[in-house]
N, C-alpha and C positions, 0 to 999 in steps of 0.2 A: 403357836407359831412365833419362835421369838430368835435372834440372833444374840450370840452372846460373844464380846471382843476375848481373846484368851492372850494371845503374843503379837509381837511387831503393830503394839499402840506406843507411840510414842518412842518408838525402837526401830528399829535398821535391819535386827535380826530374830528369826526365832515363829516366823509369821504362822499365825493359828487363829481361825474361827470354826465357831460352834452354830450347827443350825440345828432347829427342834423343829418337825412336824409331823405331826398326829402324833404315833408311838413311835417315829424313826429321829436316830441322832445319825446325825454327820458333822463331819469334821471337809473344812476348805482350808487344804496344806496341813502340817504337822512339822515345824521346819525345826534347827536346831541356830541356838543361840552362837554368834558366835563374838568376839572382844570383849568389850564390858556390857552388863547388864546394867542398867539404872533404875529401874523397876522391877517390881517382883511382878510376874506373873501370876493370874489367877490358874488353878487348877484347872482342868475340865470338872464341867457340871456331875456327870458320869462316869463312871470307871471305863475303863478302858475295854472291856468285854461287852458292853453293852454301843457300841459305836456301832452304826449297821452298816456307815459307807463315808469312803476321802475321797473328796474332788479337790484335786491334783491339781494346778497352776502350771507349775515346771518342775524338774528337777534338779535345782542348787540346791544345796545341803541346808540354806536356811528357809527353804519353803518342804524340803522332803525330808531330812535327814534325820526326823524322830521316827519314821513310818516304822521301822524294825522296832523300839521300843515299844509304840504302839502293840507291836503283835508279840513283844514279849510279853508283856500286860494284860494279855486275853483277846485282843481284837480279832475275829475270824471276818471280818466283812470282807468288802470290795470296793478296791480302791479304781475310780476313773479320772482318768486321761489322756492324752494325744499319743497317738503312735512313737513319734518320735522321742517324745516322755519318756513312758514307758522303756522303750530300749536304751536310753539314759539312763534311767534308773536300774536294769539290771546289772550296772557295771556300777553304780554311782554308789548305789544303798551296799554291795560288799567289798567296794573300798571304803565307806565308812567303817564297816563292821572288821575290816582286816585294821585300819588305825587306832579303833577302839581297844582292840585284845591286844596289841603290840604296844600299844602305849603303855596300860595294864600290866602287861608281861615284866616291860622296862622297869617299872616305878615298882614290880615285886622283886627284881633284880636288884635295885637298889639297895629296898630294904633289907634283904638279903643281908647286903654285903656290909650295909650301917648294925648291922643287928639290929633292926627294929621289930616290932610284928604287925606292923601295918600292915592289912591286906586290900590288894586294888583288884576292883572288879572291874570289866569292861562297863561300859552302856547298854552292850545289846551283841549280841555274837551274831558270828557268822549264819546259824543257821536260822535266827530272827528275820535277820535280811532276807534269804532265799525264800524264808516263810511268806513273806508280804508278799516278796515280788511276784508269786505265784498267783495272788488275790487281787495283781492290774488288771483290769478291762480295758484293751485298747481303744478310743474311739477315734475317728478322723473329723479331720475340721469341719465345722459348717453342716455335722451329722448331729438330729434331735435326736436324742437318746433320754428314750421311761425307764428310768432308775428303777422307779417303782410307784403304788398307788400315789398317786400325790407330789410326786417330783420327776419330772423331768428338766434336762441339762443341754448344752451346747457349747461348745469351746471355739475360740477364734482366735486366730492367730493375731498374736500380739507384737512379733520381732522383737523380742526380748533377746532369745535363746534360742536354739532349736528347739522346734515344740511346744515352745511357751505359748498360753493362751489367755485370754481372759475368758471366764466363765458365766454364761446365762445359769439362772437358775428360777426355773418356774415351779412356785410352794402350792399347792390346793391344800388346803381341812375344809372338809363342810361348805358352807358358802361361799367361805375365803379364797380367793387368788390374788397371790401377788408373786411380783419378777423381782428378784435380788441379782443385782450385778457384780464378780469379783473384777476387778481390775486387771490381778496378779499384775506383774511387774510389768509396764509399759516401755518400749522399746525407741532407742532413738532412731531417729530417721538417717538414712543413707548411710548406713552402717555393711560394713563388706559383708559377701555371701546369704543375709537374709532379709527379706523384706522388710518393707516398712508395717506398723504396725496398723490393722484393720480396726475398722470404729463399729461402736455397738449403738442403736437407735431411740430402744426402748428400753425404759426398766421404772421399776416403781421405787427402788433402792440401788443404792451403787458404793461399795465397798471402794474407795481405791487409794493405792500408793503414795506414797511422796516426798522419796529418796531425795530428787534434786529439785523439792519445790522452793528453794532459795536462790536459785542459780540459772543461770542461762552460760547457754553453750556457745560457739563463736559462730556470730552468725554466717560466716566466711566457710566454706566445706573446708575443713584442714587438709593440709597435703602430710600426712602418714607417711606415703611411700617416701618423701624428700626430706621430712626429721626423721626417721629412720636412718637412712643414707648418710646424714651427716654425722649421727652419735654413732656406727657403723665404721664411717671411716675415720675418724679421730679417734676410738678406740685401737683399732688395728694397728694404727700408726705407732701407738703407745708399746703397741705389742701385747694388748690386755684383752679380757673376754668381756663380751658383753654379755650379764645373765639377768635373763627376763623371769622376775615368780610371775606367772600367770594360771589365769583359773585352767585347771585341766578342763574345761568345758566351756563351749565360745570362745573367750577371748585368744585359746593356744592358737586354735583355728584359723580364727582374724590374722594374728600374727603369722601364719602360716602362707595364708592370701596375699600378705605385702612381700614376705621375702620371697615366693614365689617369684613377685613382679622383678625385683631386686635381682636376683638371679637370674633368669631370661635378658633383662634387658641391661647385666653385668655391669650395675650403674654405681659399686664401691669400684673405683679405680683404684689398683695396684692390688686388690683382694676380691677380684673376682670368682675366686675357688673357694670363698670362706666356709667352713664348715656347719652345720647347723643341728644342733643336739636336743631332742624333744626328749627328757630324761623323767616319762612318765606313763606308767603303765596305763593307768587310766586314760590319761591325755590321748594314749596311742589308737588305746580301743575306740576311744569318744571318736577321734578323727574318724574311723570307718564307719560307724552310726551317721557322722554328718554323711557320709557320701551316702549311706544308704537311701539316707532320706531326699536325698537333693532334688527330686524331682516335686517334693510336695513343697517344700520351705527353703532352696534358695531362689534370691531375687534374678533379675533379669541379666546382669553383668556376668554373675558367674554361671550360669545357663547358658552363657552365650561360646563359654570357653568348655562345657563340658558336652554341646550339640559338636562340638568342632572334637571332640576326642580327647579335651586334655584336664586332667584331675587339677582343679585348680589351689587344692592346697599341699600337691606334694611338688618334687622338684628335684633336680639332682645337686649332690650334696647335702641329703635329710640323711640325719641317722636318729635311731629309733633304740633309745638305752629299755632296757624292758629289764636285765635283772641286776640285782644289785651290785655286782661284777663289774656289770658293763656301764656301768652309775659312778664305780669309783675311777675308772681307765679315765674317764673324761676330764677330768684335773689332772691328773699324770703326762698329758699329752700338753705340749707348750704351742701348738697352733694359736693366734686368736681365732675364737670361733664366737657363735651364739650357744648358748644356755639357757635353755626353757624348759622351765620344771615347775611344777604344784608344790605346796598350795600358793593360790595368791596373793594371800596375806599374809606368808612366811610363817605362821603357827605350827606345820606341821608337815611332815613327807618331805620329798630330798631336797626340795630348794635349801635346805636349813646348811645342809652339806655343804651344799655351793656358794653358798654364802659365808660358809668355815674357811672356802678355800681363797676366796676373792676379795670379800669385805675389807679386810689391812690392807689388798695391793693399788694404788694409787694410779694405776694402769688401766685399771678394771671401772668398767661402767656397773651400777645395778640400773636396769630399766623399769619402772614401775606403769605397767599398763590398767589397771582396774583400782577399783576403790578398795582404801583402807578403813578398817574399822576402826574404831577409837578404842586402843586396851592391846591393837595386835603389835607384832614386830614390825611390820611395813609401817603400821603408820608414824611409829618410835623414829624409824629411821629415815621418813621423808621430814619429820617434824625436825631435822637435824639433830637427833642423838649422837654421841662421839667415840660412845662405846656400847657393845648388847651383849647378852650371854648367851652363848649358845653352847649346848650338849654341855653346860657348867662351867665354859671358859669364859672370860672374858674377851674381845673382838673389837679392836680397835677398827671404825670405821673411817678408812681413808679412800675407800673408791669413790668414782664419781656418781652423784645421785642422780638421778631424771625421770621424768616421767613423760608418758607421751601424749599431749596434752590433748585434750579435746575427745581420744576414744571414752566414749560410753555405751556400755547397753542399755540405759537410764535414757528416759525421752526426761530434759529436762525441765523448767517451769512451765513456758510457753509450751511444751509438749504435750505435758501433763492438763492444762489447760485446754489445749484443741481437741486432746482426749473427750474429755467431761463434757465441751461444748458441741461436741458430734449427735448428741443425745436431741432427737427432735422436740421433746416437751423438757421440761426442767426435771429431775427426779425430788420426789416427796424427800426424801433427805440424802444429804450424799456422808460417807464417813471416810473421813480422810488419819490413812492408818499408813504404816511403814517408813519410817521415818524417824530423824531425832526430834527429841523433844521438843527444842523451840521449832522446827522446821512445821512439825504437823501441826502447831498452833498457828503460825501465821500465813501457812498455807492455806489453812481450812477459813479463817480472817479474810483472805485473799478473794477467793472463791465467793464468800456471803456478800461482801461491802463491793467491791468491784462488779463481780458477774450476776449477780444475784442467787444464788444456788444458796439449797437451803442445807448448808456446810456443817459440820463439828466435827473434833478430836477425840473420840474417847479413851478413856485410858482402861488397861486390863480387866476383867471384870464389870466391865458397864453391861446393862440387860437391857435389848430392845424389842418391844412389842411389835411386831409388823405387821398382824390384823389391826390394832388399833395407833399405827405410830408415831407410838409415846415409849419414850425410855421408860421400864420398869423400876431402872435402877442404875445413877450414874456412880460409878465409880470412884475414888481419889486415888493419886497415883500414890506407893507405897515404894520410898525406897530401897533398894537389896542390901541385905546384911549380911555381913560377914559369914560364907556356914559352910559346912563339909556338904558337898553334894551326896546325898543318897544312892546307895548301890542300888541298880536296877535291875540286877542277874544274882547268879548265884541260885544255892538251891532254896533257899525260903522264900526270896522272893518268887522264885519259881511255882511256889506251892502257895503262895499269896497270888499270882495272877491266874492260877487252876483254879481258885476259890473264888475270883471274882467272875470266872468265865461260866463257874458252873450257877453260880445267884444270878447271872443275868440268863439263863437257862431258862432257871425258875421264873424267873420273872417273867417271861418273855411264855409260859407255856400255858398262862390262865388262856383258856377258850378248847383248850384240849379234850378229849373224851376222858369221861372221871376215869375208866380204867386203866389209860393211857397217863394220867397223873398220880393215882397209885403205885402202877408198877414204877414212875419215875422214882416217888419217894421211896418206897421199899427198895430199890437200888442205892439209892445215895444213902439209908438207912444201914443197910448192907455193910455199904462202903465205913460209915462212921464204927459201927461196930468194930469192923477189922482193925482199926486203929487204937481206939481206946481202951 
């Protein structure tokens, strides 16, 4: 029975843990890396064909967005989490996998056209995606759910995200029982449209967070809707657009909820007709998953406005760009309007556009609502860069920069804190993961000297023993080197993750009837001959 740390130790993105009990492996998240790495990651202990099952957190790209590679790699299991997850995910995980082969496609285009013979693969294809998402289990909150001998789970709403949860996880081997706590990403309080986040009582272990364990939020509720209003109307004035990169998932949302109020209550004087352009397929679909769910996971405010009949994140004057057509019309049009498009962090999908079309004009607001990573173009550009490259140009930036202060989906120190101390006994160790480096050190400091919790950071690849809890084995963090990422598709690798699905077969079929494992080999025997 051991836990082993894989991603997001001492990291921000990329978030992965390993559980082992009895003969079952599971994985809690499978995320994808996103800015810079500063550590290497340890591998998984097992190949990818032998994982039996993923408990899910949420779906942002850096807690789900390896799941498709996962199943290109052999993984047949089953993936659980929350309703609303789950229908997240099946738009989230194949706009990953449409970015992946398109990116791919471009950079073969390139070389192409350099005459080189570089060839790019994707990460993981479209039908990777569709693959996984078929192996969600949905569960609903506050529902126990037997995995299987020896593990049972429970997800609770965390107000991250829509969906987001933190996860119980109760281990049995043999005489052993113990409760392992995920965190997943803990959610700030009085955040529009969803809950605050629910507390967990008991556990014997607690895995959690620690994004904004340096920071404290204003203790003041920010007025949104009123800095909106003002960079809103000084833009207009200008005659410029305001373009917001926001997550297509939550935060478009939020931002959705305030100009809703903005528009009802016509509060930009002399641009009460402003337009409002959500320039994002994803984004668009994500919005109708939120309303689907809204009766499990919005808070009390916006329930208040959708018992009375009124959809609180749409409005007149939304338009909704969905193909890339109707993507480019929206810079051709000299309106000031709003500009809301993916990604967040300006790495990738059309905000990059809008940012080709806007960035030199000194008219023009970029509004930054979420966290940047360190390594992406948002955070280049709040750091005050003077120029970025985008599609190979160079881009002078002369608009005006902002951000809007105080939103988070991040509960911050004190949040993080109230979290951990909702716990009625102290837990046997707690492991404080997600996070930059120095943050997760003087967080987990924080926690041992202050609160008394028996706190640490481990770094990738740390092994800990949870029947007798004692690290088998800590870790040192290992800087990342320079290196070509490895293709993950294509057809060898294809025939490399056949290979590993069918050894964990094997493996997986000692207790068989002997005749039942003869005709196995005599098949694969079969098979080998055909080949060689």
């Amino acid at each position: 029975m051991k836990l082993v740390f894989i991603g997001a130790d001492h990291e921000v993105t990329g978030s992965c843990h390993y559980l082992e009990v009895g003969d079952k492996h599971i994985l809690v998240d499978y995320g994808m890396e996103q800015g810079v790495n500063v550590f290497e990651n340890e591998p998984l202990p097992v190949s990818e064909s032998m994982i039996d099952y993923v408990f899910l957190t949420h779906a942002h790209v850096d807690h789900s967005g390896l799941l498709p590679l996962l199943f290109a790699r052999g993984f047949r299991g089953q993936v659980y989490t929350t309703d609303a997850t789950a229908d997240l995910c099946s738009i989230m995980l194949r706009d990953c996998a449409h970015i992946q082969m398109m990116e791919s496609e471009w950079k073969n285009r390139k070389a192409k056209r350099s005459q080189t013979v570089a060839v790019s693969e994707p990460l993981y294809t479209m039908e990777d995606a569709e693959g996984v998402i078929k192996r969600i289990v949905p569960c609903h909150y506050g529902q126990e759910v037997q995995v299987c001998d020896g593990v049972k789970i429970r997800f609770t709403d965390i107000g991250h995200l829509l969906g987001s949860a933190s996860i119980e996880v109760w281990l049995t081997e043999g005489d052993t029982e113990k409760k392992i706590v995920f965190s997943g990403d803990i959610g700030n309080k009085n955040q529009p449209l969803l809950k605050n986040p629910s507390y967990t009582t008991k556990a014997d272990y607690v895995v959690m967070e620690s994004t904004y364990g340096d920071r404290l939020h204003s203790s003041e509720q920010p007025d949104y809707v009123g800095e909106l209003v003002s960079i809103l109307k000084e833009t207009f004035d200008r005659g410029g657009n305001v373009v917001i990169p926001s997550f297509a998932v939550g935060r478009t949302q939020e931002i959705l909820y305030f100009l809703r109020k903005i528009k009802v209550d016509r509060l930009v004087e002399g641009h009460e007709k402003f337009p409002v352009y959500v320039d994002s397929p994803l984004a668009v679909e994500a919005t109708g998953i939120f309303q689907e769910n809204r009766w499990e996971c919005f808070d009390e405010e916006a329930m208040e406005l959708v018992r009375e009949g009124i959809n609180p994140i749409a409005f007149s004057g939304l338009k909704l760009a969905i193909t890339s057509d109707e993507s480019k019309e929206i810079n051709f049009n000299d309106t000031p309007k709003v500009i809301i498009s993916a990604s967040g962090m300006c790495d990738a999908g059309r905000i990059r556009h809008h940012l080709k079309h806007n960035l030199w004009r000194p008219e023009c607001t970029i509004l930054f609502v979420g966290y940047q990573s360190v390594g992406t173009l948002g955070r280049s550009i709040i750091e005050g860069a003077e120029e970025v490259r985008l599609f190979g140009e160079p881009i002078q930036v002369r608009a005006q920069i902002r951000q809007l202060t105080g939103l988070s989906g991040h509960a911050d120190k004190n949040g993080l804190i109230e979290w951990i101390s909702g716990f009625e006994e102290k837990p046997k160790k707690v492991f404080v993961v997600h996070g930059e480096d120095r943050v997760c050190t003087e967080f987990a400091e924080c926690l041992k000297i202050e609160y008394g919790q028996r706190a640490c950071a481990p770094y990738s690849g740390s092994v800990f023993n949870l029947a007798s809890g004692k690290f088998e084995y800590e870790a040192e963090p290992i800087t990342v080197k320079k290196k070509k990422a490895p293709a993950a598709t294509g057809v060898y690798a294809r025939l490399l993750a056949a290979a590993q699905r069918l050894l964990a077969l094997v493996q997986k079929s000692d207790g068989l009837a002997n005749k039942d494992m003869a005709k196995f080999a005599d098949q694969i025997n079969s098979v080998c001959d055909k080949w060689q």
